[in-house]
C-alpha positions in Angstrom: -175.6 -91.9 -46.1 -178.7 -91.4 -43.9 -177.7 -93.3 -40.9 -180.5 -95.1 -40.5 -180.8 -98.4 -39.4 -184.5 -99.6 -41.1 -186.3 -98.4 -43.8 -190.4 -97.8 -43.6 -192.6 -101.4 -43.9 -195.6 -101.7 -45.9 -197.7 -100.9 -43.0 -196.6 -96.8 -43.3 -197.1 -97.0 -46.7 -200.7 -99.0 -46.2 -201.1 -96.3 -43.8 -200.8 -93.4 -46.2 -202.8 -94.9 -48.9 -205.6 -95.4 -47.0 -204.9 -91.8 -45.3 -203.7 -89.3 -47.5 -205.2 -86.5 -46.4 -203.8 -87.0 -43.1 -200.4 -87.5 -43.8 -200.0 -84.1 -46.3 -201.4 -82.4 -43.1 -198.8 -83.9 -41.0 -196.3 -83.1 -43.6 -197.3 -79.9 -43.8 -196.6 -79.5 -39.5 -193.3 -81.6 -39.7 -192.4 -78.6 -42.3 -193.4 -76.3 -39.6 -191.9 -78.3 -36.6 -188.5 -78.6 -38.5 -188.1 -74.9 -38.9 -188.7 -74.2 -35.1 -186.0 -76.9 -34.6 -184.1 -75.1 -36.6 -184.4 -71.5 -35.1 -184.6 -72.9 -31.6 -181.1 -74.2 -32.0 -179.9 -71.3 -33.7 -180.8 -69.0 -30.7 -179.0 -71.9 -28.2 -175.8 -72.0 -29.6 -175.4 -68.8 -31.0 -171.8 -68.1 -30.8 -171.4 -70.9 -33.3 -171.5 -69.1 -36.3 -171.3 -71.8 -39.2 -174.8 -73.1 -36.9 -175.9 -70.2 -37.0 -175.1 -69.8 -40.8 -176.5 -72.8 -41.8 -180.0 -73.0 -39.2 -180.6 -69.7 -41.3 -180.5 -71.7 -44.6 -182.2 -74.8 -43.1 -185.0 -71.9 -41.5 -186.1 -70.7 -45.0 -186.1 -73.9 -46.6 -188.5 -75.2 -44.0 -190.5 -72.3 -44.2 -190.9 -72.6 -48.1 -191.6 -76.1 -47.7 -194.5 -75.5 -45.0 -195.7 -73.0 -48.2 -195.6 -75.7 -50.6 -197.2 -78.2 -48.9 -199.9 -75.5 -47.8 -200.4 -74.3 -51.3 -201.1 -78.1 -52.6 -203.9 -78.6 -49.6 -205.4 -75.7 -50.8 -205.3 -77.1 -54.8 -206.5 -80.4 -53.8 -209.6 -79.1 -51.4 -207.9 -80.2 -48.5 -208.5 -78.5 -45.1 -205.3 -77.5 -43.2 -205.7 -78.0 -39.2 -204.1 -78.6 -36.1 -203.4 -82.6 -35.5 -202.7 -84.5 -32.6 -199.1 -85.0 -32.9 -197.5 -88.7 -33.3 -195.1 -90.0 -30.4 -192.2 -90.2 -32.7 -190.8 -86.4 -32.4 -191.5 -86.9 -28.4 -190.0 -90.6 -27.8 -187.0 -88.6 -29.5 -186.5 -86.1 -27.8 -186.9 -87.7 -24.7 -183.0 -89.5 -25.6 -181.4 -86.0 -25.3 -179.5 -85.9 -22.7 -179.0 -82.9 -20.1 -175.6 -81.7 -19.9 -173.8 -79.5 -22.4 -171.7 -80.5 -24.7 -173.5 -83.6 -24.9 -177.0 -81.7 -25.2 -175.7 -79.9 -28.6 -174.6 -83.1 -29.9 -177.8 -84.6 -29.1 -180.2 -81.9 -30.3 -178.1 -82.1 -33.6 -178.1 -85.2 -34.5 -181.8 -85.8 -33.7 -182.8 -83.5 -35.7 -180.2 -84.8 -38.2 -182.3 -88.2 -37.9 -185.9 -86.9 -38.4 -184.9 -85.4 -41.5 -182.9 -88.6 -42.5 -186.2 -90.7 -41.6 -188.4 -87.5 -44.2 -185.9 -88.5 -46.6 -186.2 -91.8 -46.5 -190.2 -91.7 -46.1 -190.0 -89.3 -49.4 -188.5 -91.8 -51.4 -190.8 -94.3 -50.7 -193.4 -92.0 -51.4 -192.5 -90.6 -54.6 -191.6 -94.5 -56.0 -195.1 -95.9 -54.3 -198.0 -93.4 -54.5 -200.0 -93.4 -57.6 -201.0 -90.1 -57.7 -198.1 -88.5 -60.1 -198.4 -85.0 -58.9 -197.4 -86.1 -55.0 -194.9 -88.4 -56.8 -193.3 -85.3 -58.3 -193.7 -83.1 -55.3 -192.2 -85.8 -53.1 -189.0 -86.5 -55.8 -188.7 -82.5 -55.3 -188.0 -82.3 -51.5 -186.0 -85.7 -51.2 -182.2 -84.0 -51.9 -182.9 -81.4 -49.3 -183.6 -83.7 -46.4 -180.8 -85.3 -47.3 -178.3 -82.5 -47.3 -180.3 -81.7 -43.7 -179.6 -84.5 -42.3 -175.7 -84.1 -43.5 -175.3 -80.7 -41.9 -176.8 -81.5 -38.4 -174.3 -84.6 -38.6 -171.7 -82.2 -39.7 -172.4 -79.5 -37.2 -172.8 -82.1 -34.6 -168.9 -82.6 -34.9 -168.3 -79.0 -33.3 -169.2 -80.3 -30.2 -167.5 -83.4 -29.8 -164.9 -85.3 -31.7 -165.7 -87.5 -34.9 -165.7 -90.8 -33.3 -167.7 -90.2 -30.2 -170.6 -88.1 -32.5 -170.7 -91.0 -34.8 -170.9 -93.6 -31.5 -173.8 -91.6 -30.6 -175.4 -91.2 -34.1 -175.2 -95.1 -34.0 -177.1 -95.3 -30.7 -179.6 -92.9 -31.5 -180.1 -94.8 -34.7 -180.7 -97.6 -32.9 -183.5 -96.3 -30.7 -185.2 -94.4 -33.8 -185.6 -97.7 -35.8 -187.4 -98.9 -32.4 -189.8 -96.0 -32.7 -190.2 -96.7 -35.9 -190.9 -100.1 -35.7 -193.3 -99.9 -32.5 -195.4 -97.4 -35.0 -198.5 -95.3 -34.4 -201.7 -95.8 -34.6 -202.5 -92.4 -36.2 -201.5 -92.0 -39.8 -198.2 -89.2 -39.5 -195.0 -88.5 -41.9 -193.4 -90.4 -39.0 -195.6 -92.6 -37.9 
């Protein structure tokens, strides 16, 4: 289950159709972005050693990903550059609160929810875009958001009990479908 509490309206998917380009160069940054998540938590809580096991993992995947997307830029002619970045990873982050264990708990499960919220924004992809290749490509990366978003939930738990990281989770869910919903007015993955 991907904890999330909406799923992604018309007007993302309107969004992408009218803004391809845009949102496989985004894609190709969230790639990027999730991979520095990914080390940066590694190197906070490194006497955790099933995080650190599994932010190694989570670290190479990303990387390949960013590669992927990269390489299928460069077959369809599309310049890869730097973008202004939506408010979505900011708004966030902003919810994470300051004091440790509570901080671990946080960082975990919001990066549990951004890749919940790819996941979910893959499927809709690879079911709506007409374009079979990004169909495919999108059907491809789906299961490994999802097992993401299972093991920041599931690493998540080493810092507080089960009930009070699934409280949380439910309240961060909460303020994520808000993001969601508010939108952007720039075409991103999580816009």
């Amino acid at each position: 289950m991907l904890h999330l509490k909406s799923e992604s309206g018309q007007l993302w998917l309107d969004q992408v159709e009218k803004q391809t380009d845009l949102i496989l160069i985004d894609h190709a940054h969230c790639e990027k972005k999730a991979a520095g998540t990914a080390l940066n938590l590694m190197f906070a809580y490194i006497e955790d050693e099933e995080l650190c096991r599994e932010m190694t993992e989570i670290v190479n995947e990303e990387l390949e990903h960013f590669q992927m997307v990269r390489q299928l830029l460069k077959r369809r002619g599309i310049k890869f550059c730097r973008l202004k970045p939506g408010n979505y990873g900011s708004q966030l982050h902003a919810l994470i609160r300051s004091q440790e264990p509570q901080r671990a708990v946080d960082r975990l499960l919001i990066a549990g929810l951004i890749e919940a919220r790819s996941c979910e924004r893959f499927d809709q992809l690879r079911k709506h875009l007409p374009d079979a290749e990004l169909r495919d490509f999108y059907d491809s990366l789906f299961e490994s958001e999802a097992r993401h978003h299972a093991v920041y939930v599931r690493l998540a738990k080493h810092y507080a009990p089960d009930a009070e990281v699934m409280s949380r989770l439910d309240e961060l869910a909460t303020a994520e479908a808000a993001i969601i919903a508010a939108g952007d007015e720039n075409a991103r993955m999580h816009s």
